[in-house]
C-alpha positions as CSV (number, residue, x, y, z in Angstrom):
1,X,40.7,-71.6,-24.3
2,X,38.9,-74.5,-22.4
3,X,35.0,-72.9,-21.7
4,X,35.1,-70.6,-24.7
5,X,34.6,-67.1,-24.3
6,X,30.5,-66.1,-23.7
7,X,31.4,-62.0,-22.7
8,X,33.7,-59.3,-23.7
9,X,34.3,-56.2,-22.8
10,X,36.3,-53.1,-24.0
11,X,37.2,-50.3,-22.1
12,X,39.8,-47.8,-21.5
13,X,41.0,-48.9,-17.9
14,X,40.8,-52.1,-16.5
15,X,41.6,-52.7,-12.5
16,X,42.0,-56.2,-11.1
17,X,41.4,-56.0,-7.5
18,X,38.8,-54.2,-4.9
19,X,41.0,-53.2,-1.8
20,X,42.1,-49.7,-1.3
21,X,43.9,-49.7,-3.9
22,X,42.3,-50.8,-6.7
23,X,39.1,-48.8,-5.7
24,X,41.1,-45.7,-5.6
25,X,42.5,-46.5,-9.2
26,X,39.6,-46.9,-10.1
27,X,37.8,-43.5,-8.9
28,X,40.9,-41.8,-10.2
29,X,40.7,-43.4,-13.5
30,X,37.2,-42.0,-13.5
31,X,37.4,-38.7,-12.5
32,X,40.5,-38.0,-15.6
33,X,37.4,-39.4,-17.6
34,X,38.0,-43.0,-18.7
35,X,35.7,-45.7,-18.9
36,X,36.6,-48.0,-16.1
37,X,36.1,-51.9,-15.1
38,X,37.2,-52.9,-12.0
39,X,37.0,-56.7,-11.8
40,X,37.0,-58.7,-8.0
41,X,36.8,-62.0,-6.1
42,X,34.1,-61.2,-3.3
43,X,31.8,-58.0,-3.0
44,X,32.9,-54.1,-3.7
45,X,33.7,-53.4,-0.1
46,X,33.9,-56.2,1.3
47,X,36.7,-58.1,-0.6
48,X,40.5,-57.9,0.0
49,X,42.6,-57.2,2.9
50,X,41.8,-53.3,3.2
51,X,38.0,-54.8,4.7
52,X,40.6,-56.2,7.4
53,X,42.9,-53.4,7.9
54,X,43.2,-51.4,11.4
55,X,42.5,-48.2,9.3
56,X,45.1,-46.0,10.2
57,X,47.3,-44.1,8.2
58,X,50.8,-42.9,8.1
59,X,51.2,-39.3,6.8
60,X,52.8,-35.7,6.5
61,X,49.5,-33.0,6.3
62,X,49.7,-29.3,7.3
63,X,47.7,-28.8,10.1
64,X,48.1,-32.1,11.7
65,X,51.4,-33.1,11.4
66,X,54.5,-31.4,14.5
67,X,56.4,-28.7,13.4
68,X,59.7,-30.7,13.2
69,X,58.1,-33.3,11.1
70,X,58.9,-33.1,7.8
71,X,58.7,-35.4,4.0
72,X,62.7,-36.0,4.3
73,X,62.2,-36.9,8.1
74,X,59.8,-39.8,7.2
75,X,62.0,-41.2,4.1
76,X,64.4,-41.3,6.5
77,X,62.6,-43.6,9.0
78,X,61.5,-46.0,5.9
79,X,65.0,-46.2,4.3
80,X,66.3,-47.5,8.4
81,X,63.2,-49.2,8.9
82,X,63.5,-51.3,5.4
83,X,67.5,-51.7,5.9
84,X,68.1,-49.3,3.4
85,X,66.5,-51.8,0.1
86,X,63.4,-49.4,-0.7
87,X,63.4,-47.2,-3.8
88,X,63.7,-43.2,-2.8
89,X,62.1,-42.0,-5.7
90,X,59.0,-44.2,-5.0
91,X,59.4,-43.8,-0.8
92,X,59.9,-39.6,-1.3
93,X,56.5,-39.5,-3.6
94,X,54.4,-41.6,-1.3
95,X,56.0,-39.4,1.6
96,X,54.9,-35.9,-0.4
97,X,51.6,-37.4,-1.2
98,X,50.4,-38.9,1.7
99,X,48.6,-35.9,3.0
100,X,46.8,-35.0,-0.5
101,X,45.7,-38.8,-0.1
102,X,44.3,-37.9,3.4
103,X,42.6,-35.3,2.2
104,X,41.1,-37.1,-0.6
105,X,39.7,-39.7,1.5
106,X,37.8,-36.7,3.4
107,X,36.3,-35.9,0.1
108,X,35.2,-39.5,-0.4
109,X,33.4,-38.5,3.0
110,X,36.0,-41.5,4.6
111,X,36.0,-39.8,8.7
112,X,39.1,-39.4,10.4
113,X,39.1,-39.7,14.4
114,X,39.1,-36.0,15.9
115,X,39.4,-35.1,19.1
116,X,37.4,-31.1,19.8
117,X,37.4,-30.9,16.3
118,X,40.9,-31.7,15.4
119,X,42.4,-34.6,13.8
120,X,45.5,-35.2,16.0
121,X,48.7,-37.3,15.1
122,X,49.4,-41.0,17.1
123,X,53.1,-42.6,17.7
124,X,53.4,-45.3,15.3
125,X,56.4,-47.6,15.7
126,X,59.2,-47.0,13.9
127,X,58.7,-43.3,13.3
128,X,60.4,-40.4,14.8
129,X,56.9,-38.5,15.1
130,X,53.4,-38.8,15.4
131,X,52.1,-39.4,12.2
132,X,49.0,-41.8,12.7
133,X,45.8,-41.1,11.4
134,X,43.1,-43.2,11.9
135,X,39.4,-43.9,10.5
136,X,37.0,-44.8,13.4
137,X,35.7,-48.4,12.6
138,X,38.9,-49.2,10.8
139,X,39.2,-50.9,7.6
140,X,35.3,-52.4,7.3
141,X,33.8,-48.7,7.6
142,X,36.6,-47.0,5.4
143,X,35.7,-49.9,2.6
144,X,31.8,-49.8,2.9
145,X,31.8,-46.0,2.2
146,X,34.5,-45.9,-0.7
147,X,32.2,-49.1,-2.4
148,X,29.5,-46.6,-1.8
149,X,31.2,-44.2,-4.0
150,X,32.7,-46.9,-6.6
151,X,28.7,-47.9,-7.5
152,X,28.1,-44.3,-7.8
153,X,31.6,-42.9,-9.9
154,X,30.2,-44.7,-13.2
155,X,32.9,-47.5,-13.4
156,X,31.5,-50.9,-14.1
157,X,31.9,-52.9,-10.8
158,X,32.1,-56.3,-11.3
159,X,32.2,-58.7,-8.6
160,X,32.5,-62.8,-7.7
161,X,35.2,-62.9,-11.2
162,X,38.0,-65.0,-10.5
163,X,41.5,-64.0,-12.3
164,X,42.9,-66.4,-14.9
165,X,45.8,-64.4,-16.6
166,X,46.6,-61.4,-18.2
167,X,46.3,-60.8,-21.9
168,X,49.4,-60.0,-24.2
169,X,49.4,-58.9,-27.6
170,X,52.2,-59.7,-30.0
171,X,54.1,-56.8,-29.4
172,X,54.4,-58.0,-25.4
173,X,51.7,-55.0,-24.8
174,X,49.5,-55.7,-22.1
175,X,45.5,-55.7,-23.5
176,X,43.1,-56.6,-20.6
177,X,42.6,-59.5,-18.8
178,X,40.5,-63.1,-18.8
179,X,38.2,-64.1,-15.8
180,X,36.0,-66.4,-14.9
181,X,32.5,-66.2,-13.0
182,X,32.6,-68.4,-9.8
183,X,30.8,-72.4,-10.8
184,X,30.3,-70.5,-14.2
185,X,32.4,-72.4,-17.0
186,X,32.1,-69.6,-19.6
187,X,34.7,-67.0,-19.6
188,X,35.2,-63.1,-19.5
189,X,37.5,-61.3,-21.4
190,X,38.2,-57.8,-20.8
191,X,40.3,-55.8,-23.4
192,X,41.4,-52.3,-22.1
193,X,44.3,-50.1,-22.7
194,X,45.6,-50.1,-19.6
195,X,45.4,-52.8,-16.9
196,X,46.1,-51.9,-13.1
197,X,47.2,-54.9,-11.1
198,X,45.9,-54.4,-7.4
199,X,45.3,-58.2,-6.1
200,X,46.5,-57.8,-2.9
201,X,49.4,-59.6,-1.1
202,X,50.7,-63.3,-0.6
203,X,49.8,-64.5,2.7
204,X,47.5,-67.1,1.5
205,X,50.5,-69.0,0.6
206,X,51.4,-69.9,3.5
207,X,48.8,-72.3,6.0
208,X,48.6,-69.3,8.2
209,X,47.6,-65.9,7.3
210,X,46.1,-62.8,8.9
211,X,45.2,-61.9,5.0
212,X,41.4,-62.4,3.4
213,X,40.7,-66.0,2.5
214,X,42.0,-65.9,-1.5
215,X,45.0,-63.7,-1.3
216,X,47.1,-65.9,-2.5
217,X,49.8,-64.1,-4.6
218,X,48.6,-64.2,-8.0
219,X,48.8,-60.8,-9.0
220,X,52.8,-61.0,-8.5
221,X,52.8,-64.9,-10.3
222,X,50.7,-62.6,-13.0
223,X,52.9,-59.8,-13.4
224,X,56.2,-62.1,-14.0
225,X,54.0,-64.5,-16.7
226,X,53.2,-61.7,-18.6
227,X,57.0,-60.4,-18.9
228,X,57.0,-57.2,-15.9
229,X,60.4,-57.6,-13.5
230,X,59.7,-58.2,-9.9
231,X,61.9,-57.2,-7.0
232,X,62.3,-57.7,-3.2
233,X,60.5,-60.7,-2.7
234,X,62.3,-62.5,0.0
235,X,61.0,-60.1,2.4
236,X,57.7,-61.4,3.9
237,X,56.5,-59.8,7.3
238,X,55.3,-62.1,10.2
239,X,52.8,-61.4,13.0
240,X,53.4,-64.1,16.0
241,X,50.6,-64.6,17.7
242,X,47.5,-65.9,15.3
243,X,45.3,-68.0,16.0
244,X,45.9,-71.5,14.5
245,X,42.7,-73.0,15.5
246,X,39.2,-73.3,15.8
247,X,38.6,-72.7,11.9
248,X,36.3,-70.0,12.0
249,X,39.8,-68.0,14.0
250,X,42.3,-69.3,11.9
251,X,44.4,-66.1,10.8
252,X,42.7,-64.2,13.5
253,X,45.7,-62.4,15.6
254,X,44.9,-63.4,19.5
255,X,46.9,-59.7,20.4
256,X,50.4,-59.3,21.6
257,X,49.0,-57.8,24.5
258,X,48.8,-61.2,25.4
259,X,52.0,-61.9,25.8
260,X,53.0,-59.2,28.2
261,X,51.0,-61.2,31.3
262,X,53.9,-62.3,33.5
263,X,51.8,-65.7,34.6
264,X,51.9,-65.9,30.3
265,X,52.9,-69.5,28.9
266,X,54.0,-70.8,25.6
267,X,53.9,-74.6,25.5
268,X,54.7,-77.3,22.4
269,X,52.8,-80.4,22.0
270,X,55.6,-82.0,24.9
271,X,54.5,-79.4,27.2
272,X,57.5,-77.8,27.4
273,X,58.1,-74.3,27.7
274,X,60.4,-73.8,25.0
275,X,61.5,-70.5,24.9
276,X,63.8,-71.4,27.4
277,X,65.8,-72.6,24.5
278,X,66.1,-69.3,22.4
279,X,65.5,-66.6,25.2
280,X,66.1,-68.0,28.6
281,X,65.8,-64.4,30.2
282,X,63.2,-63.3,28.3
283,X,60.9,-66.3,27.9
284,X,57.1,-65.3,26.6
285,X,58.1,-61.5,26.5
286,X,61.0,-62.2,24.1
287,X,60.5,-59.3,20.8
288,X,58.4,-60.5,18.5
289,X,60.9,-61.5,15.8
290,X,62.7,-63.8,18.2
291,X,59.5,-65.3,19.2
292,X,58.5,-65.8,15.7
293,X,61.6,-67.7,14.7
294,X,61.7,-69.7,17.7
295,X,57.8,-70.8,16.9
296,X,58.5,-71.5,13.8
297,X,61.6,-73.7,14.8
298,X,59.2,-75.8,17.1
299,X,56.7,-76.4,14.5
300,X,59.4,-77.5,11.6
301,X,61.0,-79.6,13.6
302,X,58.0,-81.3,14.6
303,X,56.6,-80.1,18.1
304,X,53.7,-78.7,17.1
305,X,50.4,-79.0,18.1
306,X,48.3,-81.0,14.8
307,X,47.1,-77.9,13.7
308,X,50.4,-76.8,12.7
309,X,50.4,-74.1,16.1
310,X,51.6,-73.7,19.7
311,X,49.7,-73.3,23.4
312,X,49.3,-70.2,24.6
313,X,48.6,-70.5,28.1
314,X,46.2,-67.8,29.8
315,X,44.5,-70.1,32.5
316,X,46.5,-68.3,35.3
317,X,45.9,-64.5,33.6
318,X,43.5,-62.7,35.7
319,X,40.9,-62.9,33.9
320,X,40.1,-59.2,34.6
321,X,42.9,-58.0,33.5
322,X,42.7,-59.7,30.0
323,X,39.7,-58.4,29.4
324,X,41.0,-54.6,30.2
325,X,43.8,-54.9,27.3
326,X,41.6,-57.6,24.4
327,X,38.6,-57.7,25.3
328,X,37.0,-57.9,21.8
329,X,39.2,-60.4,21.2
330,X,38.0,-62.8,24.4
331,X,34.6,-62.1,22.9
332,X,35.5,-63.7,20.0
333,X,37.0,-66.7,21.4
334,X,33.7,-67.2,23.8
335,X,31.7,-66.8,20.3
336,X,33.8,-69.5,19.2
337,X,33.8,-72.2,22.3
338,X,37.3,-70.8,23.6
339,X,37.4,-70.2,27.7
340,X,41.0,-68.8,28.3
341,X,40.0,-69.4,32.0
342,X,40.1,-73.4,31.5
343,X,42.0,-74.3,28.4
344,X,44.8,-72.9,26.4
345,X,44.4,-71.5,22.8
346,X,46.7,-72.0,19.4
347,X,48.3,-69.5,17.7
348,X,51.0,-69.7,15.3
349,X,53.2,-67.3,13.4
350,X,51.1,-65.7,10.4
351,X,51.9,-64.2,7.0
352,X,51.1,-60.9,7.1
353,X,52.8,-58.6,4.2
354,X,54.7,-58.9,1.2
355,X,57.7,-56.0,1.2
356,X,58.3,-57.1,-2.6
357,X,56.3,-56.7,-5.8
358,X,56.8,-55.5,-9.6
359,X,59.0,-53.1,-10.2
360,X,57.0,-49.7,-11.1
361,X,58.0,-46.0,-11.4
362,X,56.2,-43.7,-8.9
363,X,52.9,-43.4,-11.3
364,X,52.9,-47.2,-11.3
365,X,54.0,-48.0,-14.5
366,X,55.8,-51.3,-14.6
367,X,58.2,-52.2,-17.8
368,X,55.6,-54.1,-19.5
369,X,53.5,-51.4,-21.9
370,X,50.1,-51.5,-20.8
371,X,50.7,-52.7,-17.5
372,X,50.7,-50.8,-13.6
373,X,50.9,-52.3,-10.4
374,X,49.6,-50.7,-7.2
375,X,49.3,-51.6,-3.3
376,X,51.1,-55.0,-2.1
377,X,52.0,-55.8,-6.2
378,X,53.7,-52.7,-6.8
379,X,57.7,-53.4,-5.3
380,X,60.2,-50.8,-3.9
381,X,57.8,-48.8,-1.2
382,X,58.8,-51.0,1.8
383,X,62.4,-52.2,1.0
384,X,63.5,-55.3,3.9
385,X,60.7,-54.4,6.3
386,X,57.4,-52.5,6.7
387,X,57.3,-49.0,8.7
388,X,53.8,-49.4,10.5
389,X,51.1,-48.1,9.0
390,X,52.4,-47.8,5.4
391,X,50.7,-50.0,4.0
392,X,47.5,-48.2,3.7
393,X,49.3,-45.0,2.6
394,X,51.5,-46.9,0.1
395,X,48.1,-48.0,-1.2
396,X,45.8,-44.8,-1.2
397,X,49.1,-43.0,-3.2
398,X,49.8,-45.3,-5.6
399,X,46.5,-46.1,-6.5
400,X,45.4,-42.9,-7.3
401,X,48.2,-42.1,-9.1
402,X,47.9,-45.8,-11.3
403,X,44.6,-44.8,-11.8
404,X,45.3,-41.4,-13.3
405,X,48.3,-42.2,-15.1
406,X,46.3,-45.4,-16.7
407,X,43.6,-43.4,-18.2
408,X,45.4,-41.7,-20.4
409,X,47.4,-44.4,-22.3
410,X,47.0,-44.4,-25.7
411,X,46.5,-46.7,-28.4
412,X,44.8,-50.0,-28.4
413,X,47.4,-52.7,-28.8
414,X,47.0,-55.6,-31.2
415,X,44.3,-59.1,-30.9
416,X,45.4,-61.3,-27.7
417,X,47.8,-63.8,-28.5
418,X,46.3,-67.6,-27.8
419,X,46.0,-68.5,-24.0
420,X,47.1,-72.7,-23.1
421,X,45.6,-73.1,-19.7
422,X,47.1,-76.7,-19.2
423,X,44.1,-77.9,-18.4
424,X,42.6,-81.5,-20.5
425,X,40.0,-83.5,-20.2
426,X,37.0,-83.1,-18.1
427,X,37.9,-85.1,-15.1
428,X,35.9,-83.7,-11.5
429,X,38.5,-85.0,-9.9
430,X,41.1,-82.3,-10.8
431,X,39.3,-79.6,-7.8
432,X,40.7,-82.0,-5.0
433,X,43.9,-82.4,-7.0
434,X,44.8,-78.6,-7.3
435,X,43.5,-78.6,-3.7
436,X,46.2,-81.2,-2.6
437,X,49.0,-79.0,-5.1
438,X,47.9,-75.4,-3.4
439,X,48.6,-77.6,0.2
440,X,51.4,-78.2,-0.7
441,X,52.9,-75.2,-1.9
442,X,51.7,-73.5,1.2
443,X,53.5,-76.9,3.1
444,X,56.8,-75.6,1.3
445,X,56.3,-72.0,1.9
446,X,56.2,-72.8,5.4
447,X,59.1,-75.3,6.1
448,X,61.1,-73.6,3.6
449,X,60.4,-70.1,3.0
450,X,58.8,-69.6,6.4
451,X,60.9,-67.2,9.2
452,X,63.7,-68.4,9.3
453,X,65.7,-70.2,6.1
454,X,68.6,-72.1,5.3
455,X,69.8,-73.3,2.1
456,X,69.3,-76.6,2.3
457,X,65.8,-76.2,2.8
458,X,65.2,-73.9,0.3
459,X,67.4,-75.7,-1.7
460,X,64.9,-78.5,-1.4
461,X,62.0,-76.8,-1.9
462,X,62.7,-75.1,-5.1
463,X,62.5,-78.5,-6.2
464,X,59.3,-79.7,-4.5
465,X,57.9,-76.6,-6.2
466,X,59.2,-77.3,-9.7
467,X,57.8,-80.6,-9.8
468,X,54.5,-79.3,-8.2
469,X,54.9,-77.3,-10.9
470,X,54.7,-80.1,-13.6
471,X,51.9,-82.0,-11.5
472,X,49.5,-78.5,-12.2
473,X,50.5,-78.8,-15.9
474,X,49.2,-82.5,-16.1
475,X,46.1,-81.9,-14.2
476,X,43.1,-82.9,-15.4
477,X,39.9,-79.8,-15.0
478,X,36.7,-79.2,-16.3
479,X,35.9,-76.1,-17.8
480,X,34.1,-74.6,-14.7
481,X,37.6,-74.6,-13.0
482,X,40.1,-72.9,-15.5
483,X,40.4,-70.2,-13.3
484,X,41.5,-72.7,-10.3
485,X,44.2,-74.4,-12.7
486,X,45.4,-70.7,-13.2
487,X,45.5,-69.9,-9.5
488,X,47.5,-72.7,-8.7
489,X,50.0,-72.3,-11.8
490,X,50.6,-69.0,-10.6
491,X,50.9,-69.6,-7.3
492,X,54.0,-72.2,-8.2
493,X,55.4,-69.4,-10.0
494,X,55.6,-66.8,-7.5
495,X,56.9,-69.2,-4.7
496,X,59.5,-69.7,-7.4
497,X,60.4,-65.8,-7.9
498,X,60.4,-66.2,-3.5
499,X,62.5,-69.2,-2.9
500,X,65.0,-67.8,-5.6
501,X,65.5,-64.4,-3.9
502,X,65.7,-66.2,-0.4
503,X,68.1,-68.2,-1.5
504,X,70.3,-66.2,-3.6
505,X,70.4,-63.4,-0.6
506,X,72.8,-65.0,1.4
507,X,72.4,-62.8,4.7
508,X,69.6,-61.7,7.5
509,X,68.1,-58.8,6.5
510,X,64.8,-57.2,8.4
511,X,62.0,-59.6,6.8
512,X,64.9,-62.5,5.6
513,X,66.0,-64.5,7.9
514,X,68.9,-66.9,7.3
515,X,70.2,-69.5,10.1
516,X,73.6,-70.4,8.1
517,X,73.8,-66.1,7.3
518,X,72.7,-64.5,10.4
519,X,74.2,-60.9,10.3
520,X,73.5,-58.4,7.9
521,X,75.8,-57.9,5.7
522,X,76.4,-54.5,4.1
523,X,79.7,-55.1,2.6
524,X,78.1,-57.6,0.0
525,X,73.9,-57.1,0.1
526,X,73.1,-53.1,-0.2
527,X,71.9,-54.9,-3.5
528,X,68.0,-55.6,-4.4
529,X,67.1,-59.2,-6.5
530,X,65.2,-58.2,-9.4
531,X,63.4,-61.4,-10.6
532,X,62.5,-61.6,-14.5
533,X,60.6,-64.7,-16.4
534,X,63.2,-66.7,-18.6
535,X,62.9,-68.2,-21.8
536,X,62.1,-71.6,-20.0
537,X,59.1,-70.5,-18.3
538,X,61.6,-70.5,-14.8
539,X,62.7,-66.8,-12.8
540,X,65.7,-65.7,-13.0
541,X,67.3,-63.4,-10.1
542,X,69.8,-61.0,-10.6
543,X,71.6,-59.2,-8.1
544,X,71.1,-55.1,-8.4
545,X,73.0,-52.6,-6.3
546,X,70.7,-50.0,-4.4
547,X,71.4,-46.2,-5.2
548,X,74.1,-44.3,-4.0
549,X,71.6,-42.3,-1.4
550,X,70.9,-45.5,0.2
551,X,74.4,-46.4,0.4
552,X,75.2,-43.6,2.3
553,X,72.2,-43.5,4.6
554,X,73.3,-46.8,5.5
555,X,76.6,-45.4,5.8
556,X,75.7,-42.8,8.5
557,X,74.0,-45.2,10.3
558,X,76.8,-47.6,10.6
559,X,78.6,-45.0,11.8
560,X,76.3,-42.6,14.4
């Protein structure tokens, strides 16, 4: 391997990744008495999307939750909110769980809003009761206090690695993991018994994302390379409203509540206010989903503003009344040079979530010995779209339970097989060319994968990816940047896994949306797409029916 290995490390557990989930795999790993590494991009606390999250929590506890609401009631909602696509087994244990994982959290000494001394349920769309609990400061306080307790559980915390690639040994078994130390051309090899994938989500490929800068969907690129099925990964949530520019607020979401002003404008680069194309009752207070794919629509085809966005226009919102409903968020834009009063701003639709992931049983486990996946890399929680606030529940459930179920693997597996980074030579020049590849991947995600698809395009992108593909094989890097050849090879691989599914799934489906197959269609698609790596190095998507409860829950849906 191109830097040589200068550190290695054995252990019991390894976890790759520092959001909720990985830092709850990692406590739990602990507490069943393993010797744990947990191995990050940025700072414990600080890194990942769970530093960014609202902080609040769907869940079933006693004491909390109505009377009437119940475990069945709530994989109900998921199974109609995910069109009937999510796996019940996995969906019922994060439902039964979810209120020993609140509970656990209190024990970690993570608060939970009270009001007289009483933690009290919110509405949460989508669900049938309240069921929202919520950490006061959100995501940033929730992750400070659990990296408090990380430094202290005895697992080795290590921080600023960069991912390169899971380690096989010649039996297929997972055995740890390689990284590499930011501007640091040595390497770090970790060999443990059990590995716990917990990168985070995909939203980083794609040029807008509300996710943490470096979330780029390696964990699921990962996961596929080293042999573990994937499924579900057509489905990618969207927000609408993100800012698209200045920089520094790129990703940032600018509020729906914005839109709900009736003096409220959307305006492409022409001027024009163009949702009287795709909503001419509606306009600006269209739902979100048709606002997203008539955005994207305007951007594609080339009326967008040069930073790939739209105008919001606020100049005529009383300026009062803004700050009533985001005021936070004006502060941010003043921070930043923005007056709403004078100019407009640019927001664009955003990546937010990932519905898909490796296929796991409901202690994480994927079909590759060795291997679990938990939060956005473990598939089959979500199903076609995300129930609100499960994402953070998906992640404190699962993760505990990887983190238990890995520490007590057995065996050690046999010696790595021999890594080939594709990388030669030595030439500086290969930073700006991955730079220009990962651009362009997130180009293609966009105009082909983005909201709303067609086969043509993805058609056409498949092959823009393919030969990126190549292009990252051929690239010239120095040592110091193996890590950023692996990023981008495993980037091309999961937008392959993604265009695949899209394509194949030839309807619209919560997440999917298909202009040449715009209804649902239940006759032919109550099937997941399993993806699986073949023998060429390419994915291969296979269509799987869903389970006979899911056929009849969408049954008696069709007909109530």
């Amino acid at each position: 391997m191109r830097g040589g290995i200068v550190e290695e490390i054995r252990t019991d557990v390894l976890v790759v990744g520092g959001g909720l989930a990985g830092t709850l795999a990692a406590l739990a790993a602990r507490e069943e008495g393993a010797d744990v590494c947990i191995a990050m991009k940025g700072e414990s606390g600080l890194t990942g999307n769970s530093a960014r999250a609202g902080g609040v929590f769907a869940t079933i506890l006693e004491g909390f939750s109505l009377p009437d609401d119940s475990v069945e009631t709530m994989v109900a909602d998921n199974f109609r909110s995910g069109w009937f696509m999510s796996d019940p087994a996995l969906v019922r244990a994060v439902a039964a769980e979810s209120g020993a994982a609140i509970e656990r959290l209190r024990d970690y000494v993570v608060p939970f809003l009270e009001k007289n001394g009483r933690m009290t349920p919110t509405k949460l769309p989508g669900h049938t009761y309240p069921r929202g609990a919520r950490v006061p400061g959100g995501g940033p306080r929730m992750m400070r206090i659990l990296g408090a307790r990380l430094a202290q559980s005895g697992a080795r915390v290590m921080e600023g690695l960069s991912f390169i690639g899971l380690l096989r040994d010649g039996g297929g078994r997972v055995v740890g993991a390689d990284f590499q130390e930011e501007g640091n051309s040595g390497l770090l090899r970790v060999h443990a018994r059990a590995t716990v994938l917990a990168m985070g989500g995909l939203g980083g490929m794609y040029p807008i994302t509300t996710n943490a800068p470096g979330v780029a969907g390696v964990g699921y690129g990962a996961a596929l390379d080293a042999g573990a099925r994937l499924r579900d990964m057509e489905f990618v949530q969207f927000t609408p409203t993100a800012m698209a520019h200045p920089p520094q607020l790129r990703g940032r979401n600018s509020g729906g509540m914005a839109l709900s002003f009736p003096e409220t404008r959307l305006r492409n680069s022409l001027n024009e206010r163009f949702m009287v194309r795709y909503a001419p009752d509606d306009m600006e207070h269209a739902k979100r989903d048709i606002l997203s794919r008539a955005m994207h629509r305007e951007i594609v085809e080339g009326r967008g503003t040069e930073n790939g966005g739209l105008y919001l226009d606020l100049t005529n919102v009383p300026y009062d009344g803004l700050r009533d409903v985001m005021g936070e968020i004006i502060d941010d834009f003043e921070a930043a040079g923005l007056d709403v009063r004078k100019e407009p701003i640019e927001i664009a639709p955003a990546a937010h979530s990932c519905m898909g992931g490796a296929i796991i049983d409901t202690n994480g486990r994927t079909d590759v010995a060795g291997l679990f996946a938990a939060g956005e890399n473990g598939g089959g929680l979500h199903g076609a779209n995300r129930l609100a606030s499960g994402g953070l529940t998906v992640c404190a459930v699962m993760g505990d339970r990887a983190g238990r179920a890995a520490a007590h693997v057995e065996g050690e597996g046999g010696p790595p097989e021999k890594r080939e980074t594709g990388a030669n030579g030595a030439d500086e020049a290969g930073d700006a060319q991955l730079d220009e590849i990962e651009k362009e991947i997130r180009d293609v995600m966009f105009s082909a994968g983005g909201i709303e698809r067609s086969a043509g395009a993805l058609q056409a992108g498949r092959k823009r990816i393919a030969a990126l593909k190549e292009r990252v094989a051929e690239v010239s890097t120095p040592a110091s940047l193996v890590s950023r050849h692996a990023q981008a090879r495993l980037m091309c691989l999961t937008a392959e896994a993604m265009l695949g599914a899209m394509l194949m799934r030839a309807e619209s489906r919560g997440a999917h949306a298909r202009s040449d197959y715009s209804e649902r269609d239940d006759a032919n698609w109550l099937a997941n797409i399993h993806v699986s790596l073949g023998a060429d190095g390419t994915p291969a998507h296979e269509k799987v029916p869903v389970s006979d409860e899911l056929r009849e829950a969408a049954a008696s849906r069709a007909s109530a």
